[in-house]
C-alpha positions as CSV (number, residue, x, y, z in Angstrom):
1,X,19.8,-8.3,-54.8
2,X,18.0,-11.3,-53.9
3,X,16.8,-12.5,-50.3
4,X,18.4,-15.4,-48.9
5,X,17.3,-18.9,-50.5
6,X,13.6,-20.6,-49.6
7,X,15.7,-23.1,-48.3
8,X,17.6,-21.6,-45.7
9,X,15.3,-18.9,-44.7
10,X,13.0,-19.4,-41.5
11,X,10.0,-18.2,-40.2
12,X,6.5,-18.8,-41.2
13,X,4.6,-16.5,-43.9
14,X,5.5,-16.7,-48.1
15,X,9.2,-18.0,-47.9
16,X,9.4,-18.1,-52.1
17,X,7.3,-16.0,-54.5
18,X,6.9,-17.9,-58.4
19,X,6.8,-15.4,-61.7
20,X,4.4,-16.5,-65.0
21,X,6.6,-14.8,-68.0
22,X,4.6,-14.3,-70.8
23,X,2.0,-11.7,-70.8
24,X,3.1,-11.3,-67.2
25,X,6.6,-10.1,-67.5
26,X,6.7,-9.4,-71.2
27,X,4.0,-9.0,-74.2
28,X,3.2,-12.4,-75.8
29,X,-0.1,-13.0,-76.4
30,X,-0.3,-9.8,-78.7
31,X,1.7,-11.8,-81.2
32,X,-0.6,-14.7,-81.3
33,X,-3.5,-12.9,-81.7
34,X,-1.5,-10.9,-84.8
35,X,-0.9,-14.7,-86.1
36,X,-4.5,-15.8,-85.4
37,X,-5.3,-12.9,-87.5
38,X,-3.2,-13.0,-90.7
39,X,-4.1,-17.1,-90.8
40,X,-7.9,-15.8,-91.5
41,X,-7.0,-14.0,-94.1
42,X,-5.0,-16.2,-95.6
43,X,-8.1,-19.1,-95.2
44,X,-10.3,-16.4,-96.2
45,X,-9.2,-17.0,-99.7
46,X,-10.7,-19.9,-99.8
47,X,-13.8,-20.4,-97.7
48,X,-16.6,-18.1,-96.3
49,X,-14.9,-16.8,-92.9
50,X,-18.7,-16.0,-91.8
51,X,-19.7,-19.1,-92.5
52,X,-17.2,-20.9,-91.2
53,X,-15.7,-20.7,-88.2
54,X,-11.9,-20.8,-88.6
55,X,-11.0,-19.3,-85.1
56,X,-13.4,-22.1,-83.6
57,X,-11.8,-25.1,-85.4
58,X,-8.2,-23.4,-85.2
59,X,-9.0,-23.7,-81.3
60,X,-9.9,-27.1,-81.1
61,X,-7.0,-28.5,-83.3
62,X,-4.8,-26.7,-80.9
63,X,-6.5,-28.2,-77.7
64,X,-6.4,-31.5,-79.2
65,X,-2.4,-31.2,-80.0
66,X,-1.6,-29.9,-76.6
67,X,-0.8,-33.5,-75.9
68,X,1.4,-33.6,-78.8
69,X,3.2,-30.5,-79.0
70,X,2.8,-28.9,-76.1
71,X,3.0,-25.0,-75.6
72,X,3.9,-22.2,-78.0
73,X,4.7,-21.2,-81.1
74,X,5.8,-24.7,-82.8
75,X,2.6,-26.1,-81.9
76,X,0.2,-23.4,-83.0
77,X,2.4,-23.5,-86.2
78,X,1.5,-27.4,-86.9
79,X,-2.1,-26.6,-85.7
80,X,-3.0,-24.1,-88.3
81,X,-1.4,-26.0,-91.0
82,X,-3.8,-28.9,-89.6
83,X,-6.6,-26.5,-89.7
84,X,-5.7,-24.6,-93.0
85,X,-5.7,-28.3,-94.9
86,X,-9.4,-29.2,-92.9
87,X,-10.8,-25.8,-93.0
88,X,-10.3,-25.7,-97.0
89,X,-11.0,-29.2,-97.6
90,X,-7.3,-30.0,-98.9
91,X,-7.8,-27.0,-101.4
92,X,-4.8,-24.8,-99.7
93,X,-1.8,-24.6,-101.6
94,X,1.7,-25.2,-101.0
95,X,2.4,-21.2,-101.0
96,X,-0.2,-20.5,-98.5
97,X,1.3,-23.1,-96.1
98,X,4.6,-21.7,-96.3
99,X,3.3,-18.3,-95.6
100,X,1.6,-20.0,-92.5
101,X,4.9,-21.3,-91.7
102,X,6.4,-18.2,-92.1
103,X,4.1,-16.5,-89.6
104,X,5.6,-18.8,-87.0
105,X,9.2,-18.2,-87.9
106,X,8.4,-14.2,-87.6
107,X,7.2,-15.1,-83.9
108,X,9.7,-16.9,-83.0
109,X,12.3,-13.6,-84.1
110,X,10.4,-11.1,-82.6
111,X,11.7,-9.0,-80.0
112,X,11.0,-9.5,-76.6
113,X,9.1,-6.3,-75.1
114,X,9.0,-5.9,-71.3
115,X,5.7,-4.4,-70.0
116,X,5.7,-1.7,-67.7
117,X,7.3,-1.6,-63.9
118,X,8.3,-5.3,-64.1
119,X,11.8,-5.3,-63.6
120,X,11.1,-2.5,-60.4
121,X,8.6,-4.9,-59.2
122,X,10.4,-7.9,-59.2
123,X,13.6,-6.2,-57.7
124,X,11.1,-4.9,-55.3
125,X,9.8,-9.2,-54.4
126,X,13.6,-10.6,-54.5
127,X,14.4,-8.2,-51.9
128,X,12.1,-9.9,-49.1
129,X,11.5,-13.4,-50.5
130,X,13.5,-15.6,-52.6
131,X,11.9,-15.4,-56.5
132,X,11.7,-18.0,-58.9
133,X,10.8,-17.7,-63.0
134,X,8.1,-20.7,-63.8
135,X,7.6,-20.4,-67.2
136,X,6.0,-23.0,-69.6
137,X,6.1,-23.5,-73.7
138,X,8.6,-24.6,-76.4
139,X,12.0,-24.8,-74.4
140,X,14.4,-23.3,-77.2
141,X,11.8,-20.0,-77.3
142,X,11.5,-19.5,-73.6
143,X,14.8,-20.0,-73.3
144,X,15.5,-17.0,-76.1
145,X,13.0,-14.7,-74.5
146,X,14.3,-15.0,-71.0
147,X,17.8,-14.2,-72.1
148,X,16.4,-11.4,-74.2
149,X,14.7,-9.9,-71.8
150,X,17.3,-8.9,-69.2
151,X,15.8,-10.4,-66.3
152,X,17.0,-13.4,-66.0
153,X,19.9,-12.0,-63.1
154,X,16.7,-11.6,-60.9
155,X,15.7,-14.8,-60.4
156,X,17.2,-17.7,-58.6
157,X,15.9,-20.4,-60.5
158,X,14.3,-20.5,-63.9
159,X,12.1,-23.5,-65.0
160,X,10.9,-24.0,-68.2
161,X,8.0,-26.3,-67.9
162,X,5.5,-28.7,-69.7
163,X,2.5,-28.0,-68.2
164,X,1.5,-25.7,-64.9
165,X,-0.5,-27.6,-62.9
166,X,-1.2,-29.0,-59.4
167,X,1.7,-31.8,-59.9
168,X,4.3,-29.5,-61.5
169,X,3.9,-27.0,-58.6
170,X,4.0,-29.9,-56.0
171,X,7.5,-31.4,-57.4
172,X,8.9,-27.5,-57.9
173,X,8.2,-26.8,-53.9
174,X,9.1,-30.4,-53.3
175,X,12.4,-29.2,-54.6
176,X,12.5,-26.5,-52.7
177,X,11.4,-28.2,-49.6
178,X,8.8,-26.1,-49.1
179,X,5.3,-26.5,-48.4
180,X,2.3,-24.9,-50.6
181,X,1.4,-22.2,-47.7
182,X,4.8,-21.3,-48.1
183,X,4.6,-20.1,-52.0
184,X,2.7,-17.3,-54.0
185,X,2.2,-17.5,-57.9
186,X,2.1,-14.1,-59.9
187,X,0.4,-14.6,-63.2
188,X,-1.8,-13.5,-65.6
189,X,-3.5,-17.1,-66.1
190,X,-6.3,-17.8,-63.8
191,X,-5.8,-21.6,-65.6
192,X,-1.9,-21.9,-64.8
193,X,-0.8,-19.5,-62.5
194,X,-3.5,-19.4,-60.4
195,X,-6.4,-22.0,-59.5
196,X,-3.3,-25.0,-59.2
197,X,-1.3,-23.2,-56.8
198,X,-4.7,-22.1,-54.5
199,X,-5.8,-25.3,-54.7
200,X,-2.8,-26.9,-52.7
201,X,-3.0,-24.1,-50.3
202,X,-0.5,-21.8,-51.5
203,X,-1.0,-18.0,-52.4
204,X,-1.6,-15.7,-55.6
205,X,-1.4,-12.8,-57.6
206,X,-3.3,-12.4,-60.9
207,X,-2.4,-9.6,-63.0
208,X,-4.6,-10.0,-66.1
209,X,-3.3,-9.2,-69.7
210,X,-5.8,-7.2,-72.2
211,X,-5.6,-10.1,-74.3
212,X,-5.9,-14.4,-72.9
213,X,-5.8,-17.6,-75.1
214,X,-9.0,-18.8,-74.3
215,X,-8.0,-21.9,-73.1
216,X,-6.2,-20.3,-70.1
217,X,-9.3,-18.6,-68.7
218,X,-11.2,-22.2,-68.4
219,X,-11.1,-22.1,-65.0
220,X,-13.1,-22.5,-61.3
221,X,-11.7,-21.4,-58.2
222,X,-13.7,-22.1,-55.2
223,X,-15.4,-19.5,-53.1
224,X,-14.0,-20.4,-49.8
225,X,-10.5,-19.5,-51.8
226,X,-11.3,-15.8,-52.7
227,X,-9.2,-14.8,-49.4
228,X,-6.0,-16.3,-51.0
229,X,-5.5,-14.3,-53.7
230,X,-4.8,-10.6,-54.9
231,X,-6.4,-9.0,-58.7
232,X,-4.1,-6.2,-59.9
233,X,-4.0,-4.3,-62.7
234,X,-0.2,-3.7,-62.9
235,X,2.9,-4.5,-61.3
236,X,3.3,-1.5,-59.6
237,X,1.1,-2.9,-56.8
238,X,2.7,-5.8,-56.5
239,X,5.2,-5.7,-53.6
240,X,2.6,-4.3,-51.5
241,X,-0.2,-7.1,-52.5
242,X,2.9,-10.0,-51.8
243,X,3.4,-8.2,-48.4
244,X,-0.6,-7.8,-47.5
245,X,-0.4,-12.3,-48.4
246,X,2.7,-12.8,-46.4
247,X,1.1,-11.1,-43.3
248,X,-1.8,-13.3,-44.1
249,X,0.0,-16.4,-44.2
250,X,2.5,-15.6,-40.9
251,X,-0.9,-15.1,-39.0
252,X,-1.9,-18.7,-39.6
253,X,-1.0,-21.4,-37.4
């Protein structure tokens, strides 16, 4: 199934291809929206939703705890029990914040849906390059979806990270003693899948979801970039997008 490992194959061009997971490989992002959702209503109980602006300040409590608790579903939890007690000026009660808490637990159990052509497409990758999973958020959850999902034979590595940026890339291809020029990101973050990885020189595929945390589309990629990277609108073009990069980066010196 897969192609030999980065660090025994030779030859120039894309020698290891990286995988986002949520909202790439499976539906995540629909959930949090749901969440996002049913936490208005229950705020709306208690303050003028059109008057205040409970998505706004939900947002920025979770920005400001990034630090804190990271990715996921734990975090966003304790952030819109933060925001539930500011929003109604300490005037939620206990019941409502357990039914906040119990929108988290129902995210953490649901299901893990694959979207459509993924596991073809990765097949599809492994068989030319080797493939890795790079997947950040709580660990305990990522690890649950990935064995949930079925996929997790297809990779060679899985790493469940803190953060995607330009360092974590750097030590995961430091690993795999490979350069930047040598790797291509698939994701549906423009933030974390790909401005990091184009801005160390490596290549990527962005295969947007209908629905992005804003946080993940704050980002600037430069111009001079634009040559770098692939848009697609499903998976099913992927293996031919990775092969049109890898010709691209075998043709460079």
């Amino acid at each position: 199934m897969h192609s030999s490992s980065p660090e025994t194959a030779s030859g120039s061009g894309i020698r290891l291809v990286g995988f986002d997971a949520d909202d790439t490989l499976w539906r995540s992002e629909d959930y949090f929206a749901a969440a996002q959702g049913e936490f208005e209503r229950i705020v709306g109980g208690y303050i003028d939703l059109d008057n205040v602006r409970a998505r706004e300040r939900l947002l920025a409590i979770e920005k400001g705890n990034l630090a804190l608790f990271g990715y996921g579903v734990k975090g966003m939890a304790l952030s819109m029990i933060e925001a539930a007690v500011d929003i109604t000026a300490q005037r939620i009660s206990a019941s409502d914040l357990h039914a906040i808490v119990a929108i988290a637990k129902d995210m953490l159990r649901h299901p893990v849906e694959l979207l459509p052509d993924v596991r073809e497409a990765v097949e599809a990758v492994a068989r030319e390059h080797a493939v890795v999973l790079i997947t950040k958020g709580d660990l305990f959850h990522q690890e649950a979806k990935v064995r949930q999902s079925g996929l997790a034979d297809l990779f060679g590595r899985i790493e469940i990270v803190s953060e995607k940026d330009d360092a974590t890339y750097h030590r995961v291809l430091g690993e795999f003693n490979l350069t930047p020029a040598q790797f291509c990101m698939v994701g549906n973050s423009l933030r974390s899948d790909i401005a990091p990885v184009l801005r160390l020189g490596g290549w990527a595929v962005h295969v947007p979801y209908h629905l992005t945390w804003e946080h993940e589309r704050e980002a600037e990629i430069d111009l001079a970039l634009q040559g770098r990277w692939r848009e697609l609108a499903g998976l099913d073009g992927l293996p031919a997008a990775v092969r049109s990069l890898h010709a691209m980066a075998s043709a460079q010196p």
